[in-house]
matplotlib code that plots the C-alpha trace (Angstrom):
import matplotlib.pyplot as plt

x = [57.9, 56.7, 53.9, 52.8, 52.3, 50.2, 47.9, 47.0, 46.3, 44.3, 42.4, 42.0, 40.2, 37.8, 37.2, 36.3, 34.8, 32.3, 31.3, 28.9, 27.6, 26.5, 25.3, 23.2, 22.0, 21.2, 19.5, 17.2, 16.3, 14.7, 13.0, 11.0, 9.9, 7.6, 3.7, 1.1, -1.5, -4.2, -6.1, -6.6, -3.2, -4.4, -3.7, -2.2, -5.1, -7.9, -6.9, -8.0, -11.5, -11.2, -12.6, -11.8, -15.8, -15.0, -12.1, -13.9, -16.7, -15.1, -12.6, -14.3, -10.7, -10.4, -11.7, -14.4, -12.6, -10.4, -7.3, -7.5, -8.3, -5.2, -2.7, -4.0, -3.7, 0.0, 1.1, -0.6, 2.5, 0.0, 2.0, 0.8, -0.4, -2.3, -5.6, -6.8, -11.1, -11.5, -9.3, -9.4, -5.4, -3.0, 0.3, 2.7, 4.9, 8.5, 8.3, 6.3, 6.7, 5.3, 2.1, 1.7, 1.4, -1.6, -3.1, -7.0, -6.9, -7.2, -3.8, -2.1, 0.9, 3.8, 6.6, 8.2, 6.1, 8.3, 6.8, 3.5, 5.7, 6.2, 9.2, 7.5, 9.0, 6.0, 2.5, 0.0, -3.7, -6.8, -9.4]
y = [9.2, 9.3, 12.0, 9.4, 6.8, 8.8, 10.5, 6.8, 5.5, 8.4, 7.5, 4.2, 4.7, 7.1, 5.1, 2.2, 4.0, 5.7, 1.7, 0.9, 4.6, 4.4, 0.8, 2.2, 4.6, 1.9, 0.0, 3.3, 4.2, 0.3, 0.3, 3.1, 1.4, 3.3, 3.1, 4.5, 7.4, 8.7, 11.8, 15.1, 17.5, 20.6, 23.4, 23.5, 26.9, 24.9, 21.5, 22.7, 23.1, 19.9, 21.8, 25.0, 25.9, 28.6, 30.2, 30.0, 31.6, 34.5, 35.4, 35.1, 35.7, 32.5, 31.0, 28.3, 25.1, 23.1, 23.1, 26.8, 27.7, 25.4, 26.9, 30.6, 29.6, 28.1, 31.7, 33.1, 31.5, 28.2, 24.8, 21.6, 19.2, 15.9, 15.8, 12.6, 12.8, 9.8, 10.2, 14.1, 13.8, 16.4, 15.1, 17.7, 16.9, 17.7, 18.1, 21.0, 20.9, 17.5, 18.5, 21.5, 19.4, 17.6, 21.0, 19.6, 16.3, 13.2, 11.3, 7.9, 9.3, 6.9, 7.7, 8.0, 9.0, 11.3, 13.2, 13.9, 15.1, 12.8, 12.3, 11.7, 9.4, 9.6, 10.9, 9.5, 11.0, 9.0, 11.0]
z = [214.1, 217.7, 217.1, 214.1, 216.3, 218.7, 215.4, 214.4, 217.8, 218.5, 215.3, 215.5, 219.0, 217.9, 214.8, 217.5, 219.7, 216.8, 215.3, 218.3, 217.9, 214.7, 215.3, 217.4, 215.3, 212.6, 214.8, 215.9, 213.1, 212.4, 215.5, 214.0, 210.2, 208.1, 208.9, 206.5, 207.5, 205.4, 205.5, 204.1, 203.1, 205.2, 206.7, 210.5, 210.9, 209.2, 210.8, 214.6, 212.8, 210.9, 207.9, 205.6, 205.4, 208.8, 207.5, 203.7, 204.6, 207.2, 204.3, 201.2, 199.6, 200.7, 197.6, 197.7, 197.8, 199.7, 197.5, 197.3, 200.9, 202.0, 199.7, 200.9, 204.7, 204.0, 201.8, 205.4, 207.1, 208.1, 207.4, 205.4, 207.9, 207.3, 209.0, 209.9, 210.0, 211.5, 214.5, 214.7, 214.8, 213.0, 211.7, 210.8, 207.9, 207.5, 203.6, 202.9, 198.9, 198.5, 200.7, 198.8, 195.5, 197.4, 199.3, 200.3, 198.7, 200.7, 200.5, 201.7, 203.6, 203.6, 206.7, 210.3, 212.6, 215.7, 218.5, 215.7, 213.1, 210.2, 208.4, 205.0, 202.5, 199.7, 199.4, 196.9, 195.8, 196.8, 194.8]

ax = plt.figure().add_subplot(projection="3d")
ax.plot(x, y, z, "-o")
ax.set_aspect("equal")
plt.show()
């Protein structure tokens, strides 16, 4: 009976002691809401460029378009990245099958941004 009492105390302090930790971690994760990015789904080896017309025309197996280029790079080993034009920023994204499904489109990224990789909660076409 003893060695019960002892098992539930023990519990019943780490179950008090674990509330105010994930309180905390509910609250970290709201100081971080979503934001929305837009940009081009590229490659991370055509994204230092800011454009697939280098590696198209070095490697004419390349293909001639964006979509194709991106998707060659990534089966390369490259990863999906959004490319933002407009600030010359690279964003890498955590989910690599939904940026493949947009690979050289420009996109409205919807997610967390951490340390420039974002946590990506959906991705919708522009063009």
């Amino acid at each position: 009976m003893k060695n019960r009492a002892v098992l539930i105390t023990v519990l019943l302090c780490a179950m008090f002691q674990a509330v105010p930790l994930l309180a905390g971690e509910q609250k970290a994760s709201n100081d971080n809401p979503p934001q929305v990015f837009t940009g081009e789904i590229m490659d991370s080896l055509c994204a230092k460029d800011g454009t697939h017309e280098k590696m198209m025309d070095e490697m004419k197996s390349m293909g001639r378009d964006k979509n194709t280029c991106a998707v060659k790079c990534a089966q390369l080993g490259a990863q999906y990245v959004l490319y933002d034009a407009a600030k010359k920023e690279i964003y890498n994204l955590d989910d690599q099958q939904k940026a493949e499904t947009f690979a050289g489109r420009r996109v409205r990224v919807s997610g967390t941004l951490k340390k420039n990789k974002l946590k990506v909660e959906t991705i919708t076409g522009l063009d």
